[in-house]
KOLLUM-172171 format. One line per field, with one value per residue: residue number from 1; x, z negated, y of N, C-alpha, C in turn. Coordinates in Angstrom, 2 decimals. Example, Ala and Ser with C-alpha at 12.3 -4.5 7.8 and 13.67 -1.06 7.14 Angstrom:
pos	(1,2)
n_east	(13.19,12.85)
n_up	(-7.80,-7.08)
n_north	(-5.69,-2.25)
ca_east	(12.30,13.67)
ca_up	(-7.80,-7.14)
ca_north	(-4.50,-1.06)
c_east	(13.20,12.90)
c_up	(-7.80,-7.87)
c_north	(-3.30,0.03)
This chain:
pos	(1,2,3,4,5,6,7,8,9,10,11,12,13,14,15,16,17,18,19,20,21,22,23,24,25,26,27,28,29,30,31,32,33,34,35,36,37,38,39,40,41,42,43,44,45,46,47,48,49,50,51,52,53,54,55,56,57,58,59,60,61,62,63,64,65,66,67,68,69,70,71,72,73,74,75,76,77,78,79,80,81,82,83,84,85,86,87,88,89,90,91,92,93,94,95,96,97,98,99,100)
n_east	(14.07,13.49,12.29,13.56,15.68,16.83,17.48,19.33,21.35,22.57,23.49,25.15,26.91,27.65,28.89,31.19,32.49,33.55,35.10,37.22,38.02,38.95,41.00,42.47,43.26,45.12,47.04,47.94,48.89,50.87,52.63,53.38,54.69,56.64,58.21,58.92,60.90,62.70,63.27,64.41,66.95,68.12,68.59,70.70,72.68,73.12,74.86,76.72,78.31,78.94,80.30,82.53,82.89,84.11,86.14,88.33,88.10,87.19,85.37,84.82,85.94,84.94,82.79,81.55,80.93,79.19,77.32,75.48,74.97,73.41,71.69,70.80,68.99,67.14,66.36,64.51,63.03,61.23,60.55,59.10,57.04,55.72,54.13,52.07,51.05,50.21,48.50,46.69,45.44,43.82,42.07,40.71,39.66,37.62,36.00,34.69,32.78,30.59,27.69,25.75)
n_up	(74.57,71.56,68.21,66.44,67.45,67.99,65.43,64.65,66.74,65.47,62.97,63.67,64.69,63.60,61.31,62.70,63.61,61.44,60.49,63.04,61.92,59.37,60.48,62.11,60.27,58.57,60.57,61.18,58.84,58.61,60.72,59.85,57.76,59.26,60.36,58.19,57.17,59.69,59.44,56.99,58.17,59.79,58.44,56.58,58.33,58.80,56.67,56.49,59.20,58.37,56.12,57.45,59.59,57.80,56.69,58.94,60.77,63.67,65.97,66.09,67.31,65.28,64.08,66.56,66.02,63.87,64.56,66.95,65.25,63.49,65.41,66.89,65.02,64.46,66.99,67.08,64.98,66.33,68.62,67.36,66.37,68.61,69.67,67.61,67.96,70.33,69.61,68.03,69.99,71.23,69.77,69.45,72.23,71.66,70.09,71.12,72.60,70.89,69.28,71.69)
n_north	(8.81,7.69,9.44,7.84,6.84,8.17,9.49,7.30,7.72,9.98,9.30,7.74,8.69,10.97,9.22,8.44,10.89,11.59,9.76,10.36,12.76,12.13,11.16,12.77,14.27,13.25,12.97,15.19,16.17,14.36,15.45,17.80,16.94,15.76,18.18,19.33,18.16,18.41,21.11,21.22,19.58,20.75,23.07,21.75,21.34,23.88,24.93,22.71,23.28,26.07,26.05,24.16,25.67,28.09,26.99,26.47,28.58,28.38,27.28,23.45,20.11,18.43,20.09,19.80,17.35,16.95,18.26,16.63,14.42,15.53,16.25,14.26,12.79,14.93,15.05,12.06,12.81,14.69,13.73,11.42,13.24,14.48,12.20,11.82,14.29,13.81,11.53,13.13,14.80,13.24,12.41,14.94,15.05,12.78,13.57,15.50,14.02,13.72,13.73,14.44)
ca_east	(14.60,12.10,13.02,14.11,16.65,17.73,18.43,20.38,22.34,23.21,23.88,26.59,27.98,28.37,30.17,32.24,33.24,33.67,36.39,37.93,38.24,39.95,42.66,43.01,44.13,46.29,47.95,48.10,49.61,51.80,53.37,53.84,55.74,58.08,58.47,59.35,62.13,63.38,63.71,65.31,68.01,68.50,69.33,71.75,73.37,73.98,75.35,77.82,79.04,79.38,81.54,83.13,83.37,84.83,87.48,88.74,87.90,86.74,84.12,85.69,85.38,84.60,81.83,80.33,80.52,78.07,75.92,75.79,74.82,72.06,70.86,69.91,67.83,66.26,65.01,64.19,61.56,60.62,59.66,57.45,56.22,55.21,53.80,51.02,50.36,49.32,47.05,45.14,44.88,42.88,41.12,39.79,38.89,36.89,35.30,33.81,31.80,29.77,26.52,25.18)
ca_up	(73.35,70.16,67.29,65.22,68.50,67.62,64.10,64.60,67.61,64.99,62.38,64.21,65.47,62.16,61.04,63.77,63.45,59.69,60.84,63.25,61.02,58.36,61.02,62.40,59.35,58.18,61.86,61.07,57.17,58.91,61.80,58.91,57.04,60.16,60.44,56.88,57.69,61.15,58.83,55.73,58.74,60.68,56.92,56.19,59.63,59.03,55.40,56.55,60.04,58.32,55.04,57.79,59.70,56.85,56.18,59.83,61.15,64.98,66.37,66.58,67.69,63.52,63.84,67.67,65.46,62.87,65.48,67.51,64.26,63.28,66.89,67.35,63.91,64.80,68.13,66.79,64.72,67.50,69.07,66.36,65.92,69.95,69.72,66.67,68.66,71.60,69.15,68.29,71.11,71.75,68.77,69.33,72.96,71.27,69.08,72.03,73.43,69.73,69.52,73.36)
ca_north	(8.23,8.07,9.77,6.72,6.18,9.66,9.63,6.69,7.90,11.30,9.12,6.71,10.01,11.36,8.25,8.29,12.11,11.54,8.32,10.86,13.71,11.47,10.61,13.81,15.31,12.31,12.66,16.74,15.91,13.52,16.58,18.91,16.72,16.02,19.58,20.26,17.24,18.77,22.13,20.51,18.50,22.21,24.09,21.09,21.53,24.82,24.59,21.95,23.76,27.41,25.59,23.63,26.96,28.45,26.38,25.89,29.78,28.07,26.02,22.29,18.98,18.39,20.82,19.02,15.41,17.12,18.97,14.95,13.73,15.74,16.72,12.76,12.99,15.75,14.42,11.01,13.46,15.74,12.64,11.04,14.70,14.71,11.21,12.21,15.20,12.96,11.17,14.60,15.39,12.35,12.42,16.19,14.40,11.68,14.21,16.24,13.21,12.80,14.79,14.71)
c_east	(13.65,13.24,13.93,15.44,17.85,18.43,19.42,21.70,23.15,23.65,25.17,27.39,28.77,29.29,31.54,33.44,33.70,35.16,37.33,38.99,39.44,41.20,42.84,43.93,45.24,47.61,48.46,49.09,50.97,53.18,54.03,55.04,56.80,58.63,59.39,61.11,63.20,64.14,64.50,66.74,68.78,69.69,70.53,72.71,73.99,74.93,76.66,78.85,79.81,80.49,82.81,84.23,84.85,86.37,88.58,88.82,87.34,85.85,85.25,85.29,84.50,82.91,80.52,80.33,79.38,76.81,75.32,75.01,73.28,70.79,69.93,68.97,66.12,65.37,64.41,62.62,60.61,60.13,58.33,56.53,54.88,54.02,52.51,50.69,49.61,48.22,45.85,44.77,43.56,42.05,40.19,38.95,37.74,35.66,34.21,32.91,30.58,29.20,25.70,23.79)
c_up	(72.20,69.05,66.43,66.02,68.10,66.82,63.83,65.52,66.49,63.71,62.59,64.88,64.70,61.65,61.76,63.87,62.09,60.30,61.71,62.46,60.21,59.40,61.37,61.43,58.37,59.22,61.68,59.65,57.68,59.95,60.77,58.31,58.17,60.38,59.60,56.75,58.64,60.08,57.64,57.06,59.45,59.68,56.57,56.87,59.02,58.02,55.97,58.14,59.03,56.87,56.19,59.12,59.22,56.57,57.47,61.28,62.37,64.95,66.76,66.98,65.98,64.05,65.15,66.81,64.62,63.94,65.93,66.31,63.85,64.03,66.80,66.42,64.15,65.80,68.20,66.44,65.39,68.32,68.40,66.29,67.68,70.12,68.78,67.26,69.87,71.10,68.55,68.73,71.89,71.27,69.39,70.63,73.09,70.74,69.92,72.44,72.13,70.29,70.52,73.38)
c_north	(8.60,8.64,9.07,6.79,7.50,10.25,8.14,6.97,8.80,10.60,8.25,7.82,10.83,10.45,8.86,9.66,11.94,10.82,9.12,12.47,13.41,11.26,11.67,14.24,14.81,12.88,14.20,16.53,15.33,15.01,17.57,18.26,16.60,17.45,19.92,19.70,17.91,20.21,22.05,20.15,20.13,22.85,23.25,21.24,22.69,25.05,23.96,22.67,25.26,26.71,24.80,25.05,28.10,28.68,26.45,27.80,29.53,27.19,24.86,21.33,18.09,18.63,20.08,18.06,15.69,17.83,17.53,14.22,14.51,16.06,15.02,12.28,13.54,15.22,13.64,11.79,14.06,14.28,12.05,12.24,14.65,13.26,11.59,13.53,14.44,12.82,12.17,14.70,14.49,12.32,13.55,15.96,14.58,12.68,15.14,15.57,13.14,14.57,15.31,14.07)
């Protein structure tokens, strides 16, 4: 490969890591915020069982309708969360093949 062949291969590689970079850390920005969500939906949970707690002194069928309710939230996120981890994972891949 001539040099010219060379500083173009390292410059379409740089692009290319540049273009994954930027999504990585969108797809990383993006996980955090589901996180901060899953942990905001958890703290509400518990807020509304321990007042519901409270009031009622036992665990009830009340208290499973609010667990039911925020459990299927939660996993909706834990899903999207697992799904943008996939795509890292592909990314950081992708990112191993540049520079050879």
């Amino acid at each position: 490969m001539s040099v010219w062949e060379k500083i173009k291969q390292g410059t379409r590689d740089t692009a290319i890591a540049t273009k994954l970079t930027a999504q990585k850390t969108a797809l990383l920005t993006e996980i955090s915020i589901l996180k901060d969500k899953i942990k905001g939906l958890k703290q509400a949970y518990g807020v509304k069982v321990f007042d519901l707690l409270g009031e009622q002194g036992v665990a009830s069928e009340a208290a499973m309708g609010i667990y039911a309710e925020f459990h299927a939230q939660i996993e909706e996120l834990q899903k999207q969360m697992g799904e943008k981890n996939e795509k890292v994972e592909k990314i950081k891949a992708e990112e191993k093949t540049l520079f050879k």
